[in-house]
Structure formats: structure tokens, C-alpha cells
GURO-907798 format. One line per 10 residues: their letters; for each residue x, z, y of N, C-alpha, C, O. Coordinates in pm, 1 decimal. Atoms other than C-alpha are relative to their C-alpha. Example, Ala and Ser with C-alpha at 12.3 -4.5 7.8 and 13.67 -1.06 7.14 Angstrom:
REM residues 2
as> 89.0:0.0:-119.0:1230.0:780.0:-450.0:90.0:0.0:120.0:193.6:66.5:118.1 | -82.0:-6.0:-119.0:1367.0:714.0:-106.0:-77.0:73.0:109.0:-26.1:89.9:219.8
//
This chain:
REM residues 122
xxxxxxxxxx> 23.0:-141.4:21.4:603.7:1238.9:860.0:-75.3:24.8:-128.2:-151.7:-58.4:-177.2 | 92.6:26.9:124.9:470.3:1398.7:536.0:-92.3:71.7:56.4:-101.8:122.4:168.1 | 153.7:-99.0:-59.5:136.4:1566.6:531.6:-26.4:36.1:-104.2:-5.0:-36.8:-201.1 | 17.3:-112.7:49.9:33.7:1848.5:363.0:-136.0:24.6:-16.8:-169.2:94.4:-112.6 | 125.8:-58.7:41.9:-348.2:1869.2:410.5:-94.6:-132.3:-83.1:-63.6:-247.6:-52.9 | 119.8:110.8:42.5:-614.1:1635.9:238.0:-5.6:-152.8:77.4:-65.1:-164.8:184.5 | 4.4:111.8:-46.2:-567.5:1276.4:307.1:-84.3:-66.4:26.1:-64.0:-170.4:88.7 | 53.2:98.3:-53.0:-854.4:1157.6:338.4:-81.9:68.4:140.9:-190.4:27.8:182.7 | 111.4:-51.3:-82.8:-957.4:1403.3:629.3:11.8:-86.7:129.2:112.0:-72.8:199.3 | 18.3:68.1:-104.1:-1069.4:1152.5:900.4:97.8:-46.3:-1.7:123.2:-59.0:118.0
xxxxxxxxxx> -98.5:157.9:-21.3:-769.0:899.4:850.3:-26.6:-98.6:-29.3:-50.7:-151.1:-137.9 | 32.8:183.3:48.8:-823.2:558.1:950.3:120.4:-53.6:61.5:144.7:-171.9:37.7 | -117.4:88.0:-74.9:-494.0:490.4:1171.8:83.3:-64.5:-61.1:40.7:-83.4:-175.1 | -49.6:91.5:56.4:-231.9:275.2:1073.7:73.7:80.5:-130.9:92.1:200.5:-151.0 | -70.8:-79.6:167.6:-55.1:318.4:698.3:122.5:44.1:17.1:188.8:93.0:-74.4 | -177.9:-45.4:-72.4:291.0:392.6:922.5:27.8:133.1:0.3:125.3:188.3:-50.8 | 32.1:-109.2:-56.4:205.1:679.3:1033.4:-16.8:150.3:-79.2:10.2:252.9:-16.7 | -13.9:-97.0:32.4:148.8:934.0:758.5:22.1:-59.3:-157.6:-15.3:-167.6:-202.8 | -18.1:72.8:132.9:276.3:930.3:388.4:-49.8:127.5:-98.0:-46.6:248.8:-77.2 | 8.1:-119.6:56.1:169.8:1097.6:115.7:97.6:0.3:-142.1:110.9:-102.3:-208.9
xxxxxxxxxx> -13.6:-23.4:139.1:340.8:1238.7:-198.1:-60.0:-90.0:-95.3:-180.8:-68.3:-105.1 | 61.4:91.9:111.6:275.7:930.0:-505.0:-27.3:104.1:-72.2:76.2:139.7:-128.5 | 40.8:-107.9:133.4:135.3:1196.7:-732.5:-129.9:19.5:-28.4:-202.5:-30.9:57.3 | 156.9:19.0:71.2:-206.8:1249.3:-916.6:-51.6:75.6:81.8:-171.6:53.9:98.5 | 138.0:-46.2:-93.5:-341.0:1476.3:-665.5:-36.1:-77.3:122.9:-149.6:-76.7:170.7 | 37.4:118.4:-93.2:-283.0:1194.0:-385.4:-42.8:-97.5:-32.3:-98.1:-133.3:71.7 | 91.9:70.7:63.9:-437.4:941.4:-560.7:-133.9:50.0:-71.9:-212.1:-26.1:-129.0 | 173.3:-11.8:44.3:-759.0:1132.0:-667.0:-59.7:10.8:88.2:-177.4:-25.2:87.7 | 35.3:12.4:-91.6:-762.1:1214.1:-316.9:-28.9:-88.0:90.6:-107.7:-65.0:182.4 | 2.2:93.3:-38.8:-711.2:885.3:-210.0:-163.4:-42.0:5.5:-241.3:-11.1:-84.6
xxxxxxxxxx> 159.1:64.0:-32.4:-1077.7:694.1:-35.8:-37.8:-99.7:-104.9:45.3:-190.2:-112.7 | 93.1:63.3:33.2:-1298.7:521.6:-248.2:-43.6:-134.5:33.3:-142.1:-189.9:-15.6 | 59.3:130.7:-122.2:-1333.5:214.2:-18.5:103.4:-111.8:-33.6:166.8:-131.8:-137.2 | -49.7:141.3:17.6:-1183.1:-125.7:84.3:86.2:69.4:84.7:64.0:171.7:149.5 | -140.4:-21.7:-132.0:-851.9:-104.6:292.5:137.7:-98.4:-61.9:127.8:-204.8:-123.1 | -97.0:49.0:14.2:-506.8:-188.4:249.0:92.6:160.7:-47.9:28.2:265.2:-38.0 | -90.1:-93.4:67.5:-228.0:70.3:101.4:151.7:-27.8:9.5:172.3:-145.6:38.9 | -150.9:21.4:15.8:160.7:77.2:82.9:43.4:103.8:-39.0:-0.9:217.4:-22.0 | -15.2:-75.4:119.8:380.9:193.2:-174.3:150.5:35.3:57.5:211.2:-62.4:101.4 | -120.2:-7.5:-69.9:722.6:368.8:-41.3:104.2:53.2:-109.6:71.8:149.2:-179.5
xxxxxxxxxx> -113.6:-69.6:25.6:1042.5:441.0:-189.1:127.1:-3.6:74.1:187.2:-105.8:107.1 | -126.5:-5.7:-60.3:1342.2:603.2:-24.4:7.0:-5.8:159.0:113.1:-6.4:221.4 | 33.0:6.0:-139.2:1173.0:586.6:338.5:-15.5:-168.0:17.3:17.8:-203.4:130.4 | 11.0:116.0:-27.1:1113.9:219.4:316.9:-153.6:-85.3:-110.6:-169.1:-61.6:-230.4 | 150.0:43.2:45.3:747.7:25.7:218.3:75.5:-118.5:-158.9:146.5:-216.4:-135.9 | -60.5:81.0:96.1:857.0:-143.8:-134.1:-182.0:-95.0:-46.6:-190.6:-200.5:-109.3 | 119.3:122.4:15.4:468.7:-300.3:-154.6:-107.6:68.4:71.5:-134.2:186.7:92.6 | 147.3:57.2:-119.7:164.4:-392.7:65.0:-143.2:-34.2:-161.9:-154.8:-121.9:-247.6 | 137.8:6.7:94.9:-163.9:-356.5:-169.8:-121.3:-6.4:136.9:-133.0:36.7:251.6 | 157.7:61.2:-47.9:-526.5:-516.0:-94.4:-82.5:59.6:-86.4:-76.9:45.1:-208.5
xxxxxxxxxx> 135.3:-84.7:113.0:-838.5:-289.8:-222.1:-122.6:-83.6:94.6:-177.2:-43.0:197.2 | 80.6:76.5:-51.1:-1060.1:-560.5:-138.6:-197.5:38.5:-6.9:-292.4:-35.0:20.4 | 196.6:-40.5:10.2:-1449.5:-320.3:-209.5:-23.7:-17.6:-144.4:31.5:-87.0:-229.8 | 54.1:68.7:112.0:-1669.4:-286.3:-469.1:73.6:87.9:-79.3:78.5:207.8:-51.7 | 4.6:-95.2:57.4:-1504.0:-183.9:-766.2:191.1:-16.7:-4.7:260.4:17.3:-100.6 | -160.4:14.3:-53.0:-1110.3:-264.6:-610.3:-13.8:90.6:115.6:-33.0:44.5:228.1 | -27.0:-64.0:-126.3:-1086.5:43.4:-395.5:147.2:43.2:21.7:242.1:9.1:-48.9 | -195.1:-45.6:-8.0:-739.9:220.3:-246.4:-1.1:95.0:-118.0:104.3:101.0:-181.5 | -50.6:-104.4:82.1:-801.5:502.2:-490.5:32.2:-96.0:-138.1:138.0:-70.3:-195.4 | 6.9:9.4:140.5:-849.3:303.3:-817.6:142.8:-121.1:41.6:237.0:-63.7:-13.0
xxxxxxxxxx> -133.5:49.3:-40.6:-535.4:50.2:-694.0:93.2:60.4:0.6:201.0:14.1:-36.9 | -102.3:-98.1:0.8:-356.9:336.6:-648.8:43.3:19.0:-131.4:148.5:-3.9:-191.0 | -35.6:-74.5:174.3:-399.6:483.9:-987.9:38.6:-100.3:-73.4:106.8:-61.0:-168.0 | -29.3:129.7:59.9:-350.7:106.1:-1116.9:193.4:26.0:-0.7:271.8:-4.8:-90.5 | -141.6:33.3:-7.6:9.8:155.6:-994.3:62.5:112.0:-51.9:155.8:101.2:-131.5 | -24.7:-123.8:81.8:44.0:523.4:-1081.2:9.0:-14.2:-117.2:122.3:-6.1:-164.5 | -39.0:14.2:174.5:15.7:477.4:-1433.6:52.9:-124.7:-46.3:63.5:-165.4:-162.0 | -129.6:95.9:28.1:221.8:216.2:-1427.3:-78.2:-159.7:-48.0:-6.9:-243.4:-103.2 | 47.9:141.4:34.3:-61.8:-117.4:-1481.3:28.3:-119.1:68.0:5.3:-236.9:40.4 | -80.0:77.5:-87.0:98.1:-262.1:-1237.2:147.0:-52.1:-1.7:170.1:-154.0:63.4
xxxxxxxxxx> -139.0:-30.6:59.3:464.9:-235.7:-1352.5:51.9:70.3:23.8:-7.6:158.5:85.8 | -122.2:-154.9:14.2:774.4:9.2:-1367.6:17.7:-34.1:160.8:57.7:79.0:188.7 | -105.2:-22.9:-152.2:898.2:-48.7:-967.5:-84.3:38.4:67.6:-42.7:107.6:160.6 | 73.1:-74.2:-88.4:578.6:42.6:-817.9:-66.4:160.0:-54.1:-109.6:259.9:3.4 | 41.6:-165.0:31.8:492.0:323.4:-1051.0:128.8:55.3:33.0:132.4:145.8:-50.3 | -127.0:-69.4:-15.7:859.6:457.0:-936.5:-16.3:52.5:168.6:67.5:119.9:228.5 | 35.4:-0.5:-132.1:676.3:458.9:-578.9:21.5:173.4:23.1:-34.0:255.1:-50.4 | 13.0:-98.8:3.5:801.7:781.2:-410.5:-139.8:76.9:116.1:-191.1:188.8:119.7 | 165.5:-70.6:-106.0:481.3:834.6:-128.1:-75.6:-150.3:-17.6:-49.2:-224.3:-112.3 | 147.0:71.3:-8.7:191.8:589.8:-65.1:-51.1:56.6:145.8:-4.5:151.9:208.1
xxxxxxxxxx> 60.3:-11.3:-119.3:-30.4:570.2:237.0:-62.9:-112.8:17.5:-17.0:-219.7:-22.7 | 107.2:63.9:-27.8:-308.9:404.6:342.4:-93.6:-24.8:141.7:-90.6:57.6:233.1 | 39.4:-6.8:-94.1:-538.2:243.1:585.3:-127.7:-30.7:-27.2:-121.1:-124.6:-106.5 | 100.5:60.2:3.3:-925.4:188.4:584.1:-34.1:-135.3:83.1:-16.9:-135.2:205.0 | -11.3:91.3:-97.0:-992.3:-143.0:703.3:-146.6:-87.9:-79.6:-153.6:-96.8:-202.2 | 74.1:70.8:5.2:-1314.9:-357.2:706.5:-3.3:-151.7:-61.8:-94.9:-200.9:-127.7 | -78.2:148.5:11.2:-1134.9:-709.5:665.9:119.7:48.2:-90.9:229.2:30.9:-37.4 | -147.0:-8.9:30.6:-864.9:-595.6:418.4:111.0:-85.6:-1.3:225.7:-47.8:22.5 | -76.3:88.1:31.8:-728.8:-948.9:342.3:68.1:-21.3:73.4:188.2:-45.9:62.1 | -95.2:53.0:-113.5:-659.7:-1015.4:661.6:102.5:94.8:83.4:197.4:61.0:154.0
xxxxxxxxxx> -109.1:-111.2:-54.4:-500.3:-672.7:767.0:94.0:-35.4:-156.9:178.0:-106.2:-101.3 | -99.8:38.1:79.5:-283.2:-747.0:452.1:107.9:-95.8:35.4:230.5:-85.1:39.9 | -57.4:148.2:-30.6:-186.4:-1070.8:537.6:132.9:23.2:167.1:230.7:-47.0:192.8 | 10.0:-37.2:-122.9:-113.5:-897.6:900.3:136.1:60.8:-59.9:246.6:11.7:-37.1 | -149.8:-91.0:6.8:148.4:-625.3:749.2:95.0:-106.7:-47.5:208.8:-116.1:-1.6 | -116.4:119.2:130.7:318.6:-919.8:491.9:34.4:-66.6:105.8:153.9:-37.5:100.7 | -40.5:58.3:-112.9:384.2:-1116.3:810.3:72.9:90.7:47.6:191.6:86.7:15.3 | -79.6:-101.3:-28.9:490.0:-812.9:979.2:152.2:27.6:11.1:255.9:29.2:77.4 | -200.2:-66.8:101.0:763.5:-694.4:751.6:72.2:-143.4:45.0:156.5:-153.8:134.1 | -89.1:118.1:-8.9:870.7:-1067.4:720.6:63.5:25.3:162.3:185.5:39.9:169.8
xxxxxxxxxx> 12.9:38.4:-116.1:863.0:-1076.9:1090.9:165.5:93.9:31.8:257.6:34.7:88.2 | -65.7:-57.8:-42.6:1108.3:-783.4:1121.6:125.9:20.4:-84.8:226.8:76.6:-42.2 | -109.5:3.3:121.9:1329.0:-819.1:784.5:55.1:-93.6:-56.1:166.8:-90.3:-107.7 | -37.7:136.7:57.3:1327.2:-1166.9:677.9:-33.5:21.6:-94.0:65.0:-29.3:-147.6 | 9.2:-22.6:124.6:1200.4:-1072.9:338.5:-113.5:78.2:-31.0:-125.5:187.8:23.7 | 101.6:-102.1:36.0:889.4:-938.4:181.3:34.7:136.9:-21.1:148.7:177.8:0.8 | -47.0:-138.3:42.9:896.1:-604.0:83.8:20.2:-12.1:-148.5:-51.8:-100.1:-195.5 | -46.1:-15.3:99.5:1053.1:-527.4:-270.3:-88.9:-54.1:-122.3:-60.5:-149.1:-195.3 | 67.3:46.4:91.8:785.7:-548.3:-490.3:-141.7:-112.0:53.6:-229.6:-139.7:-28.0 | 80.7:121.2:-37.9:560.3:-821.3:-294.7:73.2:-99.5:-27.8:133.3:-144.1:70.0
xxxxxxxxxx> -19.9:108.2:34.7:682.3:-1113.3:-514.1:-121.3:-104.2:6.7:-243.4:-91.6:-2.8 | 62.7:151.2:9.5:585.1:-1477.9:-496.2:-141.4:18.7:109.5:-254.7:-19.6:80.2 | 88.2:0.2:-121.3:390.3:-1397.9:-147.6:-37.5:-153.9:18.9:59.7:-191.2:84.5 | 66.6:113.9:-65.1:230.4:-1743.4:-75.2:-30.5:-22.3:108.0:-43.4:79.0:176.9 | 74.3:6.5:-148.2:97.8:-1912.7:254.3:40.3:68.3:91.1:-20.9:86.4:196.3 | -85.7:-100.8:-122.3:353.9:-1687.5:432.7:113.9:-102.9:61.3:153.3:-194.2:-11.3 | -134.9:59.8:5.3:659.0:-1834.7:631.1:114.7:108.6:-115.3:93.0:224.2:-151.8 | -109.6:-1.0:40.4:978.0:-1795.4:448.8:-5.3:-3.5:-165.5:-115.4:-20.8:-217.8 | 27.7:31.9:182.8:1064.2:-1814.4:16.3:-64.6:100.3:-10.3:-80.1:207.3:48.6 | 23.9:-58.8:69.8:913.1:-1746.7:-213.7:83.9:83.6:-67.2:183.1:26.2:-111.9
xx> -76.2:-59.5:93.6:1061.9:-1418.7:-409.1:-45.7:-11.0:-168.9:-117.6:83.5:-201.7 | 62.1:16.5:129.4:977.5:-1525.0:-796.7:87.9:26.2:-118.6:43.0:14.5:-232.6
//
């Protein structure tokens, strides 16, 4: 579903669940914090991001991909969505399994995933 009001009002549930518009007002709005993130195009998660605290939060990750420091396929991201999470690495690690679990294949732009079952995409 999309959503329409302020993203960060009291959302901590999973990053499934609501998406927002990739655009500069969802990323300024985007939390400040540690969590995990995913980048969507076309109704499908094309990458799994880690904002591991400190001075790697979801917002400034975000904007990393927004302006494109990340490369051209995730700045082409059409929503984003996010989850606050305490442990990000390991809720990361959690979705990248996940997906595999249900697709056989990372998601699009999660190349050269490591320490996961199945190939590497490189």
C-alpha cells in the first residue's frame, strides 16, 4: 500500500508493509537511526540496505542512493521503505535469506551477497 502521511509517524513494523514514494521529500523524512531499508521498483524489492548507526543512518543511505552514490539501478528506485531495527546486520542478513528463500536469487541490485546459500551474482 502507498502512504500518504509522514513516514516516520510511529513506524517500526516490517519494511513490507508500507512504501513510500523514492523522492526528496521521503528521504528527508526518512529516520535518522540504525535499521534496515529496501529499494523497490515496479512492485518488487530490487535492494536490501544496512544503516548500521552513528553516522550510517536510513535517511543518509537513502540519500546515498537518491543521488545516485550508489549507482544508476538503485537511484532508478521507484518507492523505498524502511524498518527501525536495533541489530540491523542481522535483520539484513534475515531479509537476504528471505528473498533467497522464496526466489532463488538475491534481489536485483544485491550483488556479490556473501556467506549466503546460493551464487554469487558478480
Amino acid at each position: 500500500p502507498m502512504a500518504s502521511s509522514n513516514p516516520t509517524s510511529s513506524f517500526h513494523g516490517s519494511l513490507h508493509t508500507r512504501l513510500w514514494a523514492f523522492d526528496e521529500e521521503s528521504v528527508y523524512d526518512a529516520p535518522e537511526v540504525a535499521g534496515v531499508y529496501a529499494l523497490w521498483r515496479y512492485g518488487r524489492v530490487i535492494y536490501y540496505g544496512c544503516a548500521t548507526g552513528g553516522e550510517s543512518t536510513i535517511r543518509s543511505c537513502l540519500a546515498e542512493h537518491f543521488v545516485g552514490l550508489r549507482g544508476a539501478a538503485t537511484r532508478n528506485a521507484s518507492h523505498c521503505s524502511w524498518e527501525l531495527s536495533a541489530r540491523p546486520g542481522r535483520r539484513h542478513l534475515e531479509l537476504l535469506q528471505s528473498h533467497w528463500a522464496v526466489y532463488s536469487a538475491w534481489p536485483a541490485c544485491n550483488t556479490g551477497v556473501g556467506g549466503l546459500p546460493g551464487p554469487r551474482e558478480d
